[in-house]
PyMOL Python script that loads the backbone (N, CA, C, O; Angstrom):
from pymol import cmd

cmd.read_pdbstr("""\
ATOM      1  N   UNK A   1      35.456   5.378 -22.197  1.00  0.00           N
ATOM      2  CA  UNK A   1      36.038   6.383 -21.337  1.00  0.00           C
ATOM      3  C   UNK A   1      35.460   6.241 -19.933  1.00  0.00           C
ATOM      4  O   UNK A   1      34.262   6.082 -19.697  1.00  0.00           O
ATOM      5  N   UNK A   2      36.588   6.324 -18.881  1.00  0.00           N
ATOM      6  CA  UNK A   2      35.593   5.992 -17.857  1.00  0.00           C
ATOM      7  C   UNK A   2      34.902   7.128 -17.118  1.00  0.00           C
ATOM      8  O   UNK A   2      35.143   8.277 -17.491  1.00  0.00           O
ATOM      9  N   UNK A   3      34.259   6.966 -16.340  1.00  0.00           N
ATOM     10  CA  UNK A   3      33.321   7.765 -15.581  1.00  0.00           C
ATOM     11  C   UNK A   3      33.950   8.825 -14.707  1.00  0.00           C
ATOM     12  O   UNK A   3      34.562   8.135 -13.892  1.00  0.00           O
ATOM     13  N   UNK A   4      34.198  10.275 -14.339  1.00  0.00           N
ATOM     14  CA  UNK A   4      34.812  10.785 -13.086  1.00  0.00           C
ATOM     15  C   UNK A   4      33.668  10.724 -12.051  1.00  0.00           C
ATOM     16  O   UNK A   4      32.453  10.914 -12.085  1.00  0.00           O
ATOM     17  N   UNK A   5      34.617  10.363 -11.073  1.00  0.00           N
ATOM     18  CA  UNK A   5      34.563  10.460  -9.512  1.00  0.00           C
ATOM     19  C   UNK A   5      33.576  11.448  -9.092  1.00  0.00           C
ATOM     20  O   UNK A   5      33.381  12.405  -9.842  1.00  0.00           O
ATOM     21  N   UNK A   6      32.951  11.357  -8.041  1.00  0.00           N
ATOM     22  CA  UNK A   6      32.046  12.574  -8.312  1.00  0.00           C
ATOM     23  C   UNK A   6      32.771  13.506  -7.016  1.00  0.00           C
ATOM     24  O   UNK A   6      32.448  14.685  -6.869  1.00  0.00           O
ATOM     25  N   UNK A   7      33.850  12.790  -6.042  1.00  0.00           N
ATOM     26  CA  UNK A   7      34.808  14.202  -5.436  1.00  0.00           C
ATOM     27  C   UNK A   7      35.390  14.776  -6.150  1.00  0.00           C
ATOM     28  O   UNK A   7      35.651  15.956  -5.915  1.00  0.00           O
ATOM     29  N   UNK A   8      35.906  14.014  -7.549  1.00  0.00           N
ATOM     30  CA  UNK A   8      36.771  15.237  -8.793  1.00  0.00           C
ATOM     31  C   UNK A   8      35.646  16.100  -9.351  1.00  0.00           C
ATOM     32  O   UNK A   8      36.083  16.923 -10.155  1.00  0.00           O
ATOM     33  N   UNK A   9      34.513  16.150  -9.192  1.00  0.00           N
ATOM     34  CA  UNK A   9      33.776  16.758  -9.727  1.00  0.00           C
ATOM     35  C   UNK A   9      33.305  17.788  -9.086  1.00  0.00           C
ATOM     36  O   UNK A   9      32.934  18.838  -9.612  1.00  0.00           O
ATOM     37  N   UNK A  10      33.301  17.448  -7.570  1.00  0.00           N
ATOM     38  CA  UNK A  10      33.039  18.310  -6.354  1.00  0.00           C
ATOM     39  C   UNK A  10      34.502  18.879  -6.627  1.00  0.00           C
ATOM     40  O   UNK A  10      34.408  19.374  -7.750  1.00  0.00           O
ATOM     41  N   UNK A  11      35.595  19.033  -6.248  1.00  0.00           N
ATOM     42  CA  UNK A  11      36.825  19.938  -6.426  1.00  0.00           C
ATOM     43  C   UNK A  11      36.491  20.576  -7.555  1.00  0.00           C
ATOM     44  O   UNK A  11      36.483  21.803  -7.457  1.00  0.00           O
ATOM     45  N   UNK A  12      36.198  20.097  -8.648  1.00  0.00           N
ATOM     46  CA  UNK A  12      36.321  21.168 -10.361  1.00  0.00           C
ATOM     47  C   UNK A  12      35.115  22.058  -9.614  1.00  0.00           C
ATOM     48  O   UNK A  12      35.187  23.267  -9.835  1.00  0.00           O
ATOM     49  N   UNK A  13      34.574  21.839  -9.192  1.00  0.00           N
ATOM     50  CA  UNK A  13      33.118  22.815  -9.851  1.00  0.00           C
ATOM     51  C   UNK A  13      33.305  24.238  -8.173  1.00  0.00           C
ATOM     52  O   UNK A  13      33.035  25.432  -8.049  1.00  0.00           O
ATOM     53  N   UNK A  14      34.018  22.930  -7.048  1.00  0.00           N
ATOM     54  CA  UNK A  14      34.476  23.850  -5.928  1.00  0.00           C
ATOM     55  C   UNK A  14      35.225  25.533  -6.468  1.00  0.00           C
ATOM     56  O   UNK A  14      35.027  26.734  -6.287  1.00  0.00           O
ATOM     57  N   UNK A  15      36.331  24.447  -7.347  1.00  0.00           N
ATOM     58  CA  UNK A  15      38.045  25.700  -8.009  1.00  0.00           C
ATOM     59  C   UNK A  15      36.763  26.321  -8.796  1.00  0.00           C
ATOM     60  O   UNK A  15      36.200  27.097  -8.024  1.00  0.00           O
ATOM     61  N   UNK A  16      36.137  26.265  -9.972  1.00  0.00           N
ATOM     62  CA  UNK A  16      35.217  26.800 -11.033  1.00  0.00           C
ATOM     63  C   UNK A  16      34.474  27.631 -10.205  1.00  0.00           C
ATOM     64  O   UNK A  16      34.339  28.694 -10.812  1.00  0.00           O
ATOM     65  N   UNK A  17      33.790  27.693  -8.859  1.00  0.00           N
ATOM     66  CA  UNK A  17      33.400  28.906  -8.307  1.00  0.00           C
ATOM     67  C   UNK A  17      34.292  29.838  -7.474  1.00  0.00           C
ATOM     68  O   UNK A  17      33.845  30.943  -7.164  1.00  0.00           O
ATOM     69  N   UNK A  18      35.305  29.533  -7.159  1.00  0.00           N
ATOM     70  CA  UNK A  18      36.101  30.664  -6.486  1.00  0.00           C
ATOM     71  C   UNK A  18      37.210  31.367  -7.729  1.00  0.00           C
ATOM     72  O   UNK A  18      38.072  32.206  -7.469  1.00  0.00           O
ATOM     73  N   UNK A  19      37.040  31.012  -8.571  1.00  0.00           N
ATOM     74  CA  UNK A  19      37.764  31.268  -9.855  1.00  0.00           C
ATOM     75  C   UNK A  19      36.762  32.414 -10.577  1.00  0.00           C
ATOM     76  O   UNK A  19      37.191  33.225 -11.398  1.00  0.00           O
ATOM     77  N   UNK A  20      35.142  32.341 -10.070  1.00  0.00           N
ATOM     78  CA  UNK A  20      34.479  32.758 -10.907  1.00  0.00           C
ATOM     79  C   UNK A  20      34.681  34.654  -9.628  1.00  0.00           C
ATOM     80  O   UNK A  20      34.853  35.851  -9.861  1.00  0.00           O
ATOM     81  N   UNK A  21      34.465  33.548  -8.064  1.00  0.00           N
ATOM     82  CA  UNK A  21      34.053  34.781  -6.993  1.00  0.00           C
ATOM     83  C   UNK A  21      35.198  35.799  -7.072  1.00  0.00           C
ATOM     84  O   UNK A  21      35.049  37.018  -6.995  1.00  0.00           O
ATOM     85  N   UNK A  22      36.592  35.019  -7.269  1.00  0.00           N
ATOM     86  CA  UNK A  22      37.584  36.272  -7.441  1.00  0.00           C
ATOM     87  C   UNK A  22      38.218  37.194  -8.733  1.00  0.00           C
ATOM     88  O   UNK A  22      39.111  38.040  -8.739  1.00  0.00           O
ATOM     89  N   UNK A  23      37.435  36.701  -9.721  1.00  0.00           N
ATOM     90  CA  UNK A  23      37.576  37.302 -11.202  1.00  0.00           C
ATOM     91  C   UNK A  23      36.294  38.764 -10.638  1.00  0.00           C
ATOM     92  O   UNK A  23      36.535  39.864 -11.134  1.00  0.00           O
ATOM     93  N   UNK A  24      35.314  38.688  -9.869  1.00  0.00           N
ATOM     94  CA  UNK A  24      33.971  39.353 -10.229  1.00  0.00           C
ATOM     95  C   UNK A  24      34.826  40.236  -9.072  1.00  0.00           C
ATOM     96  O   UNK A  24      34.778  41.465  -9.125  1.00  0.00           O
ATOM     97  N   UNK A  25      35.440  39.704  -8.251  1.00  0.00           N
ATOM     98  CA  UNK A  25      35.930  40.799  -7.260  1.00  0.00           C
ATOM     99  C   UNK A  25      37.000  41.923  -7.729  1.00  0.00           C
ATOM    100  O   UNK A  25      37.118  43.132  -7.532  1.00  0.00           O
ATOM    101  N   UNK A  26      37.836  40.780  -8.559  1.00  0.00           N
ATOM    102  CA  UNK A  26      39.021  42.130  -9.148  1.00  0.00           C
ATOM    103  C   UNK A  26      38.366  42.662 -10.388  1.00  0.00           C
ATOM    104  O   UNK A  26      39.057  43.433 -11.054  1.00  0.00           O
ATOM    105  N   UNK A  27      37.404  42.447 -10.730  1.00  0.00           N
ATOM    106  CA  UNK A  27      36.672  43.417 -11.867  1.00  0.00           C
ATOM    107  C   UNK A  27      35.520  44.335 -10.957  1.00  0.00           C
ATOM    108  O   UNK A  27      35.184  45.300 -11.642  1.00  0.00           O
ATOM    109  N   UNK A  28      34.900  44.326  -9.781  1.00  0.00           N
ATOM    110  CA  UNK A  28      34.262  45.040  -9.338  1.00  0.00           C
ATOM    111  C   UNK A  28      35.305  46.084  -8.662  1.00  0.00           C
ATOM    112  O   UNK A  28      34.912  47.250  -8.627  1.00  0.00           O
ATOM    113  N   UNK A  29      36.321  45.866  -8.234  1.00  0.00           N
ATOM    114  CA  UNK A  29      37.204  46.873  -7.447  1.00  0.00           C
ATOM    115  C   UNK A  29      38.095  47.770  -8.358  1.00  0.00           C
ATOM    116  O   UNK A  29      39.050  48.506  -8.112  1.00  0.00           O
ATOM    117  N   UNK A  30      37.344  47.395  -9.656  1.00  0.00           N
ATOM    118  CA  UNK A  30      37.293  48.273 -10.857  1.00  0.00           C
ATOM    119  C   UNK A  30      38.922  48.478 -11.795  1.00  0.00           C
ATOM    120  O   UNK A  30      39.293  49.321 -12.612  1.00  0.00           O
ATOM    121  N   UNK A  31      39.658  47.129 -11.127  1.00  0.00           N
ATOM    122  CA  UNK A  31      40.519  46.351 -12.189  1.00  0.00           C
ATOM    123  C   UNK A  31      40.006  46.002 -13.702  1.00  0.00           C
ATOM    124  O   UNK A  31      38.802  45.900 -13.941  1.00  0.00           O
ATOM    125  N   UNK A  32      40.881  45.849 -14.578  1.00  0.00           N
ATOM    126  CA  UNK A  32      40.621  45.724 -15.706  1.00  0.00           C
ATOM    127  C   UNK A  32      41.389  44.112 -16.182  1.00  0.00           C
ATOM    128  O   UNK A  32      42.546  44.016 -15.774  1.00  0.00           O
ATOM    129  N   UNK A  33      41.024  43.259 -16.737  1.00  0.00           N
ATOM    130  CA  UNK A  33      41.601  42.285 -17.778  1.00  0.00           C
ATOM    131  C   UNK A  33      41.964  42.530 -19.111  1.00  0.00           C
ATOM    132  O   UNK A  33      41.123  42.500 -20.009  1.00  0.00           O
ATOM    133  N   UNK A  34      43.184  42.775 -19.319  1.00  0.00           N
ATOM    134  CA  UNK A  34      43.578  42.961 -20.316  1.00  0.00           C
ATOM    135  C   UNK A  34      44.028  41.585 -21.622  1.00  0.00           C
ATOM    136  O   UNK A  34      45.036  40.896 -21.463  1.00  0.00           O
ATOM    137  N   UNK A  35      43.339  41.451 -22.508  1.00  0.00           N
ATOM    138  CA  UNK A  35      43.589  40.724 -23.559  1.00  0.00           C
ATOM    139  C   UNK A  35      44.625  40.606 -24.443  1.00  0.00           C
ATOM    140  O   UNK A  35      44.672  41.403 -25.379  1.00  0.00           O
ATOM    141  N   UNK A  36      45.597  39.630 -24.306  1.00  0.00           N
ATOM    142  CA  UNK A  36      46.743  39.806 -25.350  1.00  0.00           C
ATOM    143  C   UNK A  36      46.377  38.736 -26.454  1.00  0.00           C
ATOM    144  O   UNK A  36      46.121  37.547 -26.264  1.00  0.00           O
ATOM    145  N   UNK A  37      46.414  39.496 -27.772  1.00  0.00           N
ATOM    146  CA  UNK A  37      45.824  39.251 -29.101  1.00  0.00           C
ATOM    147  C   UNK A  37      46.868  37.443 -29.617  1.00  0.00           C
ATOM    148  O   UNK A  37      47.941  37.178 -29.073  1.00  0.00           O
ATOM    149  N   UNK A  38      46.443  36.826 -30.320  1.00  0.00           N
ATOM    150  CA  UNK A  38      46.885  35.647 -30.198  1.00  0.00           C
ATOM    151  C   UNK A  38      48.431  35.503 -30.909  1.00  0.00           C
ATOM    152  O   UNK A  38      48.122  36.092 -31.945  1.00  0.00           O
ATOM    153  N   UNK A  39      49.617  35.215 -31.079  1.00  0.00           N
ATOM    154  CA  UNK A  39      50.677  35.432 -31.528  1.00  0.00           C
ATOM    155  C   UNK A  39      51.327  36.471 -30.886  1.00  0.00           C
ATOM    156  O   UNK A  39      52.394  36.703 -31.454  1.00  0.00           O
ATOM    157  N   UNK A  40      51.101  37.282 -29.818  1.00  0.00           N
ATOM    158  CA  UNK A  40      51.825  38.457 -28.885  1.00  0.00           C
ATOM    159  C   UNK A  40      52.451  37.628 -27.781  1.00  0.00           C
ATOM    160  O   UNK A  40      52.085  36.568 -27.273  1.00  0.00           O
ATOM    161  N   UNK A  41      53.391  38.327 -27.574  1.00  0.00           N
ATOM    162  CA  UNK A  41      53.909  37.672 -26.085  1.00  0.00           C
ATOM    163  C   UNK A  41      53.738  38.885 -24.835  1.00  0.00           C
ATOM    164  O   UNK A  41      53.804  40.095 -25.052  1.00  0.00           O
ATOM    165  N   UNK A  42      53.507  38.259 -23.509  1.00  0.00           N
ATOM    166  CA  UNK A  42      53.672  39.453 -22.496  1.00  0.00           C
ATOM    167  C   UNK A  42      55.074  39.869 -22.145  1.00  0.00           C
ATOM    168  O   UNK A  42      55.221  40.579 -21.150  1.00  0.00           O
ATOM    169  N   UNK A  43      55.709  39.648 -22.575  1.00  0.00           N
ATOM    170  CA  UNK A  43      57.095  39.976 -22.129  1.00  0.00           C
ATOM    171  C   UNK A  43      57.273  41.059 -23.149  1.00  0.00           C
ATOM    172  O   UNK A  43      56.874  41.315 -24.285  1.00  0.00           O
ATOM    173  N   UNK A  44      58.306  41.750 -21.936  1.00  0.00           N
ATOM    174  CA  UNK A  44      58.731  43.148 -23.218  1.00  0.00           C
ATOM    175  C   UNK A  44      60.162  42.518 -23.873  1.00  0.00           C
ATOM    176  O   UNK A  44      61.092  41.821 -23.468  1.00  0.00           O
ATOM    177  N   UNK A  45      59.844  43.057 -24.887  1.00  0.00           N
ATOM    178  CA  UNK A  45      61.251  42.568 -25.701  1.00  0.00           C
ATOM    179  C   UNK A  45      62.052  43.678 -25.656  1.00  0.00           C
ATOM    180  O   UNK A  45      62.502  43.771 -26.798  1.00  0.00           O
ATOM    181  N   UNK A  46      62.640  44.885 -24.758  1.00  0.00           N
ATOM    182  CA  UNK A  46      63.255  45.523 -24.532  1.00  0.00           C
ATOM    183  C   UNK A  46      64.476  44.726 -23.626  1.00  0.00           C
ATOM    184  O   UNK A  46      65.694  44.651 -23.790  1.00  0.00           O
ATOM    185  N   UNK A  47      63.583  44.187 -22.625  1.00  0.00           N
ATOM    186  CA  UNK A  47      64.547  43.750 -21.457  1.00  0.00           C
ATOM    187  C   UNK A  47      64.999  42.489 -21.773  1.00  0.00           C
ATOM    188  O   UNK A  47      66.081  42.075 -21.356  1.00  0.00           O
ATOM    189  N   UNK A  48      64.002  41.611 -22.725  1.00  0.00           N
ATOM    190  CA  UNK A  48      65.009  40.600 -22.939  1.00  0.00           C
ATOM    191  C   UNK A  48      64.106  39.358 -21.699  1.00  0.00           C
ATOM    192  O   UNK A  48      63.353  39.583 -20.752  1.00  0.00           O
ATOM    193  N   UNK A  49      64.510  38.381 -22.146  1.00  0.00           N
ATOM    194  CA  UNK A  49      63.917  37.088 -20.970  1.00  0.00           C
ATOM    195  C   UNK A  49      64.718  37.679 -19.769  1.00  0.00           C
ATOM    196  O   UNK A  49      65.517  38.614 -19.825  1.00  0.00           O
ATOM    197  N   UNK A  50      64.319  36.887 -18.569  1.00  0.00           N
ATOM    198  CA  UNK A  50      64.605  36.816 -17.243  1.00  0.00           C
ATOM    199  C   UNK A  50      65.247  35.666 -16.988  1.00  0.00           C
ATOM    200  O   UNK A  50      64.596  34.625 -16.902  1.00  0.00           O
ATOM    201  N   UNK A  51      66.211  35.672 -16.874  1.00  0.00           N
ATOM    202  CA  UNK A  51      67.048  34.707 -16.213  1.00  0.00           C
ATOM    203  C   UNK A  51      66.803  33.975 -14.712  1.00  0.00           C
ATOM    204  O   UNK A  51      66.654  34.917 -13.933  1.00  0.00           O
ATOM    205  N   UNK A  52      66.709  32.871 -14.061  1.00  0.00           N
ATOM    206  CA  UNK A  52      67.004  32.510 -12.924  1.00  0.00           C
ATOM    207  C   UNK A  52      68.427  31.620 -12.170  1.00  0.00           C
ATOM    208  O   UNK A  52      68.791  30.445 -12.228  1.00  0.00           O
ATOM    209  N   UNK A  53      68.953  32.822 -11.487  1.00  0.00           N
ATOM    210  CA  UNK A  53      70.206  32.523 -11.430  1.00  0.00           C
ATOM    211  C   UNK A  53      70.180  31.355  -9.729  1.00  0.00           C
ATOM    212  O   UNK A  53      69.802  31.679  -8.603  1.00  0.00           O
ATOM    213  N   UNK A  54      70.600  30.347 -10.097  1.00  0.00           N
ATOM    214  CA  UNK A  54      69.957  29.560  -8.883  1.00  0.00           C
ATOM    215  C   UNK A  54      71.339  29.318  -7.507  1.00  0.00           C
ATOM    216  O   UNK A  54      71.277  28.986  -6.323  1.00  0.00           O
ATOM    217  N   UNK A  55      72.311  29.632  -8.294  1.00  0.00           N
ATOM    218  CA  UNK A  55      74.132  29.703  -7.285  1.00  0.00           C
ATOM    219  C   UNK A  55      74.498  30.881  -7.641  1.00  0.00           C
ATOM    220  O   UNK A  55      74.226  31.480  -8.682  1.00  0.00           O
ATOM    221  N   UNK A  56      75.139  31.217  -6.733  1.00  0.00           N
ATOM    222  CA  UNK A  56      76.174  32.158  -7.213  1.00  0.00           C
ATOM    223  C   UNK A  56      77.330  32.039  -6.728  1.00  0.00           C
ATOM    224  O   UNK A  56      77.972  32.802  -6.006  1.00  0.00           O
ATOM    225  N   UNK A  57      77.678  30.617  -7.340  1.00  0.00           N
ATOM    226  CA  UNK A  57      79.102  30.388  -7.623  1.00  0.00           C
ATOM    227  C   UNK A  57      79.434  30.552  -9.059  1.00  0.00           C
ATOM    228  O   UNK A  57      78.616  30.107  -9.865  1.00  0.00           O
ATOM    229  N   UNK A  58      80.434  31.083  -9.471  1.00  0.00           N
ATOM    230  CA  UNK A  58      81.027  31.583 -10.468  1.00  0.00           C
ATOM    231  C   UNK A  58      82.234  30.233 -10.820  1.00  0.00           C
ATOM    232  O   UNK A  58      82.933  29.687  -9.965  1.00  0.00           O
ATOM    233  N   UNK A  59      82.215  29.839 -12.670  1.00  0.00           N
ATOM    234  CA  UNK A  59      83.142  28.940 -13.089  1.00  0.00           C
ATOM    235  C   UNK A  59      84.521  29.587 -12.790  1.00  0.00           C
ATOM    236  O   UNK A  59      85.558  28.986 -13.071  1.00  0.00           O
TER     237      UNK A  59
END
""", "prot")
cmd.dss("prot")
cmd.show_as("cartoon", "prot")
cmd.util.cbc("prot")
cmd.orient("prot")
């Protein structure tokens, strides 16, 4: 396996601390993370998927 780069390593560990600084910020400004249990989906199944309608030209 070969070796990484040590600028890919500088970017991961760069993203890995501002990932860490803005998780501690929206949990200090007293946001919450909410956990969805494994087999749940976030979508409500009331409304149904979301469509993206990209023309609106009609057949």
């Amino acid at each position: 396996m070969a070796k990484k780069n040590n600028s890919d390593e500088v970017v991961q560990n760069s993203l890995r601390e501002k990932i860490i600084a803005e998780t501690e910020a929206f949990l200090a400004s007293g946001k919450k993370i909410q956990e969805i249990p494994t087999g749940m989906s976030g979508q409500n199944a009331q409304t149904g998927s979301r469509h993206i309608r990209i023309s609106t030209k009609k057949d």
